[in-house]
N, C-alpha and C positions, 0 to 999 in steps of 0.2 A: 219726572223728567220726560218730557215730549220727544218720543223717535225720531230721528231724524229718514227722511223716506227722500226719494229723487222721484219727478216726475218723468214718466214716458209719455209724447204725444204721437199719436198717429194720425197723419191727415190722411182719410180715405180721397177714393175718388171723387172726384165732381158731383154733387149730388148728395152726398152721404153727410154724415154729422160726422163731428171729430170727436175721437175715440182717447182720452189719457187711460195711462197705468201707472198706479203707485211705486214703487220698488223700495225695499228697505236698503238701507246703506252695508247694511251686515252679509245681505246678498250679493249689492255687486262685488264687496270685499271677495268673496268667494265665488268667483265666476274669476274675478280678476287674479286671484291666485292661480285656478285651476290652468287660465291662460298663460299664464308667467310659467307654471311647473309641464306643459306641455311642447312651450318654446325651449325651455331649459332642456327637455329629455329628448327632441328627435336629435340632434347635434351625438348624443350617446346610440341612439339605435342606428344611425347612419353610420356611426364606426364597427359598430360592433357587427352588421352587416356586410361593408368592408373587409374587417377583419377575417369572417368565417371565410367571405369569398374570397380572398388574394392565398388563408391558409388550407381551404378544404385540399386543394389538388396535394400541396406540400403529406395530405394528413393521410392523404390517400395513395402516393407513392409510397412513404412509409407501412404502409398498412400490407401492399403488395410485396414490400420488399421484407416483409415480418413471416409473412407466406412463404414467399419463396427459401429464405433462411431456412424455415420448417419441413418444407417439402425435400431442401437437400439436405438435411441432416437425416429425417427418415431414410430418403436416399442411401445415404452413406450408413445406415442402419441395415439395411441390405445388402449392400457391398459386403459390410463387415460375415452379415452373416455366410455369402455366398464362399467369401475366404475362408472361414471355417471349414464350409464343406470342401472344398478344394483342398487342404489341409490333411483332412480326414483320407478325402479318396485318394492322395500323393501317400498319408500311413500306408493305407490299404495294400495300396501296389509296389510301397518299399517290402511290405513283408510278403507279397507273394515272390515279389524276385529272392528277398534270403530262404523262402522255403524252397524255390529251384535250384539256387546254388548252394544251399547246405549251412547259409551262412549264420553264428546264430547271435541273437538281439544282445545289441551295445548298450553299455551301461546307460549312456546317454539318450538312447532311443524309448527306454521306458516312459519318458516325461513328454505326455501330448497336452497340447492346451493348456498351459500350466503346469508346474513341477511338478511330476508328482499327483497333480490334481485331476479333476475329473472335466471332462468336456463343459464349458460354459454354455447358459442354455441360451437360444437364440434370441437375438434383441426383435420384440413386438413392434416392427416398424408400420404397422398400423393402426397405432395406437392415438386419440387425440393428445397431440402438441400442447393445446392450451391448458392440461393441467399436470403433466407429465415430462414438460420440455428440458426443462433442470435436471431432473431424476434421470432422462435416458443419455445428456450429455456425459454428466457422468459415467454411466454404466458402458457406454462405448470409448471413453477415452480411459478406462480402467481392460475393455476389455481390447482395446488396440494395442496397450503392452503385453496383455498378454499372449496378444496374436503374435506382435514380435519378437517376444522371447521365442514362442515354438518354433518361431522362423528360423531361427537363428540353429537352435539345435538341431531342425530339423535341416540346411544346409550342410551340419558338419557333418550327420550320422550319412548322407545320403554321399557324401565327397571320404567318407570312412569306404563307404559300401561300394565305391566307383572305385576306389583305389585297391579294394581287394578283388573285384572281378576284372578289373585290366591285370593284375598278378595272373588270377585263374586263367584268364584267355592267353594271357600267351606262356603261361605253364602247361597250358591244354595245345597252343601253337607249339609249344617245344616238342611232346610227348610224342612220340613216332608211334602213329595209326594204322598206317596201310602198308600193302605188301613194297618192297622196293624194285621188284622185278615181274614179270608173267614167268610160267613154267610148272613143274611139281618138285615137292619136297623130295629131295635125296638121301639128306639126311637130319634128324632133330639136334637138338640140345641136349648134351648129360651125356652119360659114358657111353663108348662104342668101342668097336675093335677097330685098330686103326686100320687101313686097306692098306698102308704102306709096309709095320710093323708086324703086324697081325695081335699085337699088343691093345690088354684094355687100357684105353685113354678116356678123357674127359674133351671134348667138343665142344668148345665155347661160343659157340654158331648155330645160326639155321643155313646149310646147303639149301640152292634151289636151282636142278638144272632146267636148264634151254638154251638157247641156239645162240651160237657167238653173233656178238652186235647187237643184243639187244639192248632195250633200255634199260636203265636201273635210273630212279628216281630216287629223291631223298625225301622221308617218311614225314617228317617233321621238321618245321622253320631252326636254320642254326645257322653256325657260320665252321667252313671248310678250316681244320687246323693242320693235316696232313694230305700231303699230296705226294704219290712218289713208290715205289720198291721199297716190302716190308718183310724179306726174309720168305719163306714157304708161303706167305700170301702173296707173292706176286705183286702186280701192282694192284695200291691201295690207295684207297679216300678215307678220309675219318671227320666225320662231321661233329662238332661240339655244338649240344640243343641247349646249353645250359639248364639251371636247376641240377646237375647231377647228373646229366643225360647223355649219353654218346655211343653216337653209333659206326661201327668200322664196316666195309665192302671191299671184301678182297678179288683177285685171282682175273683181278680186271682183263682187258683187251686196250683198253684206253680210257683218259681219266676228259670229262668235259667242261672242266670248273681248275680254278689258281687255290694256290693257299693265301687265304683272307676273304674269299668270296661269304657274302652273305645270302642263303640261299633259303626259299619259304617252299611247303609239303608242294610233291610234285613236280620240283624243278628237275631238270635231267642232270646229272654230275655224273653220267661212266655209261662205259659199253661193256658186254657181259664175255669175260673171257677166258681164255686158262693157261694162263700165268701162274709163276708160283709151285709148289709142290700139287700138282691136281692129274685127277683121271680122266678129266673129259670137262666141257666148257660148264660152267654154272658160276654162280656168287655167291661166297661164304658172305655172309653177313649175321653181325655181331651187333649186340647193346649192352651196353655197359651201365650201371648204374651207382654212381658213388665211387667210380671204379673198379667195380664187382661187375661182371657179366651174370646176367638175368637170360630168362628164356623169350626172345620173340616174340613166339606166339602168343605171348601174353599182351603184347601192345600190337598183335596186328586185328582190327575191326573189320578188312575186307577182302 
């Protein structure tokens, strides 16, 4: 079978001889393909060009925005652990206040960080994200409950520990501290001969004379229950400090307070007088406890 070929002529310039070229049929078939499949595929590069350029920026907010998720979850990997330590340093300073007030650890204040468990170790917020980011999700939304339970008991023990030291302060606000008058001791507490009798009696007082008009102060926060002439005491006040606590002044000159007054350490309620069964101006004053008279000098600090 004889090839089939296509002639190429080239007429050169003016002057020159003409030039043909043979060309097989099977070539330009394939030149002519390679045409067709060239036309065919820029129409695809042009989209796909297109495409990367209309989606890079979309690909690239995304990317920014996969960071920053990352960077504030680390974040918050910090916080978590900075809570802890604040957690820690609030134990710390709940138990030096129950070692100054005597108070001692509630059932519930045993459980830090977990019931019962032991302090959880701190979350590695410097850790890379990209092969780690699942694993530390977890471990901080495991370890945010357990921040919250501590929280929670650690609110009740400290509102346990608030409500027993407002008790103490004003149990400690009741307790008569200081002296109730200026002057010196005339006479103590416990049996004596009486100056009137010449008989031994028991003295349920501390005397303290000095000069009529003075002040007498009231030792400790209470509220006034008696006001008024009380037999050989002359005129009297009696202040009730609750808790058990009460305290009488007798042999007054004059009282400076009603009955029902609410009165706190240091307020004036009487002038120093001798009223009453007495040898010379001073204030008997008494404390009672439970209804029992105690000795003074035991609650005076000054």
């Amino acid at each position: 079978m004889e090839r089939q070929q296509a002639t190429v002529i080239i007429i050169p310039e003016s002057g020159s001889s003409v030039r043909q070229f043979k060309l097989s049929r099977a070539f330009m078939a394939i030149v002519g393909c390679l045409v067709l499949l060239c036309v065919t595929a820029v129409p695809f590069f042009v989209y796909d060009y297109w495409k990367l350029k209309t989606t890079l920026p979309y690909r690239h907010a995304l990317e920014r925005e996969v960071a920053d998720q990352r960077a504030q979850i680390q974040s918050f990997a910090k916080k978590i652990n900075d809570l802890k330590s604040d957690i820690v340093a609030m134990r710390e300073f709940e138990e030096k206040i129950r070692n100054l007030a005597n108070v001692e650890e509630s059932v519930q204040g045993d459980a830090m960080l977990g019931v019962g468990g032991p302090t959880p170790e701190d979350l590695d917020a410097g850790i890379p994200l990209t092969e780690k980011h699942h694993s530390l999700v977890r471990e901080m939304h495991t370890q945010v409950e357990d921040l919250e339970e501590t929280l929670t008991i650690q609110k009740e023990t400290l509102g346990e520990l608030h409500e027993y030291l407002e008790v103490r302060q004003s149990m400690l606000a009741s307790t008569p501290t200081i002296r109730p008058t200026t002057g010196w001791r005339s006479s103590g507490f416990g049996y004596r001969t009486s100056p009137f009798t010449g008989r031994r009696e028991f003295h349920q007082g501390l005397d303290i004379a000095t000069r009529t008009g003075t002040i007498i102060v009231t030792p400790a926060d209470g509220t006034v229950t008696f006001v008024g002439s009380k037999g050989a005491l002359g005129k009297t006040v009696i202040v009730d400090h609750g808790y058990g606590m009460v305290t009488r002044y007798g042999h007054l000159k004059k009282s400076l307070v009603k009955r029902g007054t609410r009165v706190k350490r240091g307020d004036k309620i009487g002038l120093v007088g001798n009223t009453g069964r007495s040898t010379a101006p001073h204030l008997h004053y008494e404390v009672h406890l439970n209804g029992i008279p105690v000795n003074p000098t035991k609650y005076i600090l000054n």
